[in-house]
C-alpha positions in Angstrom: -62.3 -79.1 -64.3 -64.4 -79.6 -60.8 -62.9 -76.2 -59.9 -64.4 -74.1 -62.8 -67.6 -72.1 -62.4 -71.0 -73.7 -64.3 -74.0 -73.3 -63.8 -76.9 -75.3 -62.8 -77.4 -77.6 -66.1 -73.7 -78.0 -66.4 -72.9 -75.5 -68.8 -68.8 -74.4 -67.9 -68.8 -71.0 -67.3 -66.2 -68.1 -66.9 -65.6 -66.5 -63.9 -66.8 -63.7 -64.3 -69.9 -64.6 -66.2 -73.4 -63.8 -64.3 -75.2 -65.8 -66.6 -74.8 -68.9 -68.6 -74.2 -68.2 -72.5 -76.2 -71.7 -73.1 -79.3 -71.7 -71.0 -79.2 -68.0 -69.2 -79.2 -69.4 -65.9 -78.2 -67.1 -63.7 -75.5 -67.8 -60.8 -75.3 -66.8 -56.8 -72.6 -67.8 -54.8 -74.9 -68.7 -51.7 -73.9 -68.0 -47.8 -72.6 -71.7 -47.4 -70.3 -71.0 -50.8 -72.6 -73.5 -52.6 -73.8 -72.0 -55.9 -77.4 -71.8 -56.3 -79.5 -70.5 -59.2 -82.1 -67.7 -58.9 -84.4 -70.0 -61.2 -84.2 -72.3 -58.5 -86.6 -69.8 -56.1 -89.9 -70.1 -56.7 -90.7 -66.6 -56.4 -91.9 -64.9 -60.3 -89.8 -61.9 -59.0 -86.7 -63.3 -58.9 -87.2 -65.1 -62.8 -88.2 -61.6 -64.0 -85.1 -60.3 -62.9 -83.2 -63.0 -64.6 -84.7 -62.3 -67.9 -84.5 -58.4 -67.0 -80.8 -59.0 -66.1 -80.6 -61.3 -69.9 -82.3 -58.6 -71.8 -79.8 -56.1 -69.8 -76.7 -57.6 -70.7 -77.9 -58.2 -74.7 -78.5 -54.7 -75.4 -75.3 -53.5 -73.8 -73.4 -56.7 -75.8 -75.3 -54.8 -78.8 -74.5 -51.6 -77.9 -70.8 -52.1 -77.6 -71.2 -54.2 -81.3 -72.4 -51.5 -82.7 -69.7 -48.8 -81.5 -67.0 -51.0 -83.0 -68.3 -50.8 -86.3 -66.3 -49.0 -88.9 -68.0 -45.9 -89.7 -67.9 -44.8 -92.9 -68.1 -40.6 -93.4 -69.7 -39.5 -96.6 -67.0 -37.4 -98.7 -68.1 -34.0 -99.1 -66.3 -33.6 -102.2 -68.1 -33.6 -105.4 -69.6 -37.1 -106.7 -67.7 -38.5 -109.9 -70.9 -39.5 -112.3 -69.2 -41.6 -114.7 -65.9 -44.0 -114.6 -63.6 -44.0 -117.3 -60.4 -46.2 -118.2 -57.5 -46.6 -120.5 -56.7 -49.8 -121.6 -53.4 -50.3 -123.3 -53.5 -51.3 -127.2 -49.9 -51.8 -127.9 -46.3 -51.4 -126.3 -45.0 -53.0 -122.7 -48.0 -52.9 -121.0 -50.1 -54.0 -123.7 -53.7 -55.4 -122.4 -53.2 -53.3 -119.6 -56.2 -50.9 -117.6 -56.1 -48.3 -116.1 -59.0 -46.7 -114.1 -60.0 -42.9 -114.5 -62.1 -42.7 -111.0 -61.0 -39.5 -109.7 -62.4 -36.3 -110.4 -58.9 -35.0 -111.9 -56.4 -37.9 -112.8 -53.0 -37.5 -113.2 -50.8 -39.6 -116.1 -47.1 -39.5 -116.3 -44.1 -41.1 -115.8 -43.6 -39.2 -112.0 -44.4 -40.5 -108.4 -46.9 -38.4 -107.8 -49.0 -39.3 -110.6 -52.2 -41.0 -110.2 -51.6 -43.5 -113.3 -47.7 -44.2 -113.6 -46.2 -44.9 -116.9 -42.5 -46.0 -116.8 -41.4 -45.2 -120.3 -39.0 -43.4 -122.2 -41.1 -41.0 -124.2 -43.5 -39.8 -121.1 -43.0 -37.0 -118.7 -43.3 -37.2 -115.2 -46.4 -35.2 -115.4 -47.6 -36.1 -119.3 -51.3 -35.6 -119.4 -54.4 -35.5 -116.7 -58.2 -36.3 -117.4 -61.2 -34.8 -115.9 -65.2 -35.2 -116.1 -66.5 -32.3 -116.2 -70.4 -31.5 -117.4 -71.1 -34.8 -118.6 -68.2 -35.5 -120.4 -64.2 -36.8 -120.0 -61.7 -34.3 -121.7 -57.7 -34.8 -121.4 -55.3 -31.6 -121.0 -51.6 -31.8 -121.9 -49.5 -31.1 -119.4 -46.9 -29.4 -121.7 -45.6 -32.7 -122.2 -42.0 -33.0 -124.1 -43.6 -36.0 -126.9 -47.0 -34.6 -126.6 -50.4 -36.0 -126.0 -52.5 -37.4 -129.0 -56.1 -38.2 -129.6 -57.3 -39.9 -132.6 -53.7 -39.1 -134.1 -53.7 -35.4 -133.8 -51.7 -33.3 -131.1 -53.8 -31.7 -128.5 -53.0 -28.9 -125.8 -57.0 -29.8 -124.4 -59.7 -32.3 -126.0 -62.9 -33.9 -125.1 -63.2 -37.6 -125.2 -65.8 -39.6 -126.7 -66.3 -43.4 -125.8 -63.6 -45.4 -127.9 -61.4 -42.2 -128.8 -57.6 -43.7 -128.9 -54.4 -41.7 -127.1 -51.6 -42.0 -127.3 -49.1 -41.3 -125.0 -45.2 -41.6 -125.5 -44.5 -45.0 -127.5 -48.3 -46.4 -126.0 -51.8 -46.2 -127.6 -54.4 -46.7 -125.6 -58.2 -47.0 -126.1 -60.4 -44.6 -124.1 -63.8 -46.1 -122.4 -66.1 -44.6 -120.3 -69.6 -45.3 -118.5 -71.9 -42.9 -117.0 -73.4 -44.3 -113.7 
């Protein structure tokens, strides 16, 4: 432990440090090899310089801080004003919620689909929802079973708040909120 570097008050140190974390005492190896603290001079100068030399080594701590920080680039894409969800009223999935937050969402039974229903009766690309001037609407897809909203077949509807669809064996209820 003798071996390590610390500075004046004691404070262990690494190596390569010029000043102590704890106090900001700076160290100098001096001519003899005995280490000696600028603080220790009596000259203003050389304290200035230790706080310069502090201040110094904070902004560029700062500096490097802030160039790791995850930058986050604003989408230029258009801004979805409202969020909308299905939530399951009946079959396997029952309780279940799904979240419209794109600005075109895909449902089907297919791997590309944004929402993925694995069931019998849906196609692997059954229906897809959009918000478009202030308001949901969902588009068949030309769907084998058909897409239904409030119990009547639809090629292209819009949705109101609590409107229910059903799709293959599954009814679900439609809710949205504009932000």
């Amino acid at each position: 432990m003798s071996d390590k570097k610390r500075c004046s008050k004691g404070h262990p140190m690494d190596p390569s440090w010029k000043i102590c974390p704890y106090c900001g005492e700076s160290v100098q190896e001096g001519a003899s090899g005995g280490r000696k603290t600028i603080r220790e001079g009596n000259s203003p100068e050389l304290k200035k310089t230790v706080r310069e030399e502090v201040a110094l080594e904070k902004k560029e701590a700062e500096k490097e801080a802030l160039s790791r920080k995850t930058k986050i680039l604003k989408d230029k894409g258009p801004e979805i004003k409202a969020l909308g969800w299905l939530v399951a009223l009946d079959g396997p999935t029952r309780a279940t919620v799904y979240q419209i937050i794109k600005e075109k969402t895909i449902v089907g039974s297919g791997m590309d689909c944004d929402i993925q229903l694995q069931e019998e009766f849906v196609s692997s690309r059954h229906a897809s929802f959009h918000y478009e001037k202030g308001k949901y609407y969902v588009t068949d897809l030309d769907s084998a079973n058909g897409t239904f909203v409030n119990r009547r077949r639809i090629t292209k509807k819009g949705l109101q708040d609590g409107d229910t669809i059903k799709i293959g064996d599954t009814t679900y209820a439609f809710k949205y909120v504009v932000l």
